[in-house]
C-alpha positions as CSV (number, residue, x, y, z in Angstrom):
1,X,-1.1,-12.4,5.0
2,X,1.2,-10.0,4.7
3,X,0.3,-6.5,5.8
4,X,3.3,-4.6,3.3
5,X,4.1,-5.9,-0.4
6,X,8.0,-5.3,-1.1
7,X,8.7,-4.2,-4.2
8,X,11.8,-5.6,-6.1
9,X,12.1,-3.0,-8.7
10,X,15.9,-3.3,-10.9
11,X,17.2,-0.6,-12.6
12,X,17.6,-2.9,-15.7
13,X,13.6,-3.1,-16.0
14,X,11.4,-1.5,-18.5
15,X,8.5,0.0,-18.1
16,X,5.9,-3.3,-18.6
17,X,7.8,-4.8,-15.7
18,X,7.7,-2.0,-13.6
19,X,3.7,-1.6,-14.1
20,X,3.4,-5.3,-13.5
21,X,5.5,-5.1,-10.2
22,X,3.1,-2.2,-8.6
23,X,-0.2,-3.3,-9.7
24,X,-1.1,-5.9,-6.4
25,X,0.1,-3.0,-4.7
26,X,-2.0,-1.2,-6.0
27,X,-4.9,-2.8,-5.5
28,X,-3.8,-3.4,-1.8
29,X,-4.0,0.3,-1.1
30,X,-7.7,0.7,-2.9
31,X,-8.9,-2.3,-0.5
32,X,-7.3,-0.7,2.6
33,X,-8.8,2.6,2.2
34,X,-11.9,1.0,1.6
35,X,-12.1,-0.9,4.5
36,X,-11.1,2.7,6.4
37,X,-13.8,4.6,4.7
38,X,-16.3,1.8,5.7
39,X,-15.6,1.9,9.2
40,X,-18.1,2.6,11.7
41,X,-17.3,5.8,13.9
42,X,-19.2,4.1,16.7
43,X,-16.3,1.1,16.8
44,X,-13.1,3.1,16.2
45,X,-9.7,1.7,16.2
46,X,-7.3,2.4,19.1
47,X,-4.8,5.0,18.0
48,X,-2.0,2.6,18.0
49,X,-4.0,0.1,15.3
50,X,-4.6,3.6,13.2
51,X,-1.3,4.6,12.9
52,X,-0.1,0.8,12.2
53,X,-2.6,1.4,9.2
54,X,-1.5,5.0,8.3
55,X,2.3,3.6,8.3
56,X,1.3,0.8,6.1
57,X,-0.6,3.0,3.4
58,X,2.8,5.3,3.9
59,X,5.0,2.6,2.7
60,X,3.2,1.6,-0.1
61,X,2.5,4.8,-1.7
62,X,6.7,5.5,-1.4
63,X,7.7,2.0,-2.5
64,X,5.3,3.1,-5.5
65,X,6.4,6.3,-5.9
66,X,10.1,4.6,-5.7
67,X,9.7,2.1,-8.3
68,X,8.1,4.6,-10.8
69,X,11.0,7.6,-10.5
């Protein structure tokens, strides 16, 4: 499994297109901040494995914001 979604977004596409391009990653990003809001406190990550998540969530949300602009 992949842990980022790439995003081939054209300048040539329309809008349908565009929508249909960002909604897995979409979903990806409600699924990973569920599983972070589910965490326990009592078993937290180390602080490299948190960033590594934080970056990911990053990405996504600028490919997004990319491919919508």
């Amino acid at each position: 499994m992949k842990s980022v979604i790439d995003l081939e977004i054209k300048t040539d596409m329309t809008a349908e297109q565009k929508l249909e391009q960002i909604a897995y990653p979409v979903e990806n990003l409600q699924l990973m901040l569920s599983a972070l809001t589910k965490m326990h406190l009592d078993h937290p990550l180390p602080g490299d494995e948190l960033t590594a998540l934080l970056n990911i969530l990053h990405k996504q949300v600028l490919d997004i914001q990319r491919s919508i602009n």
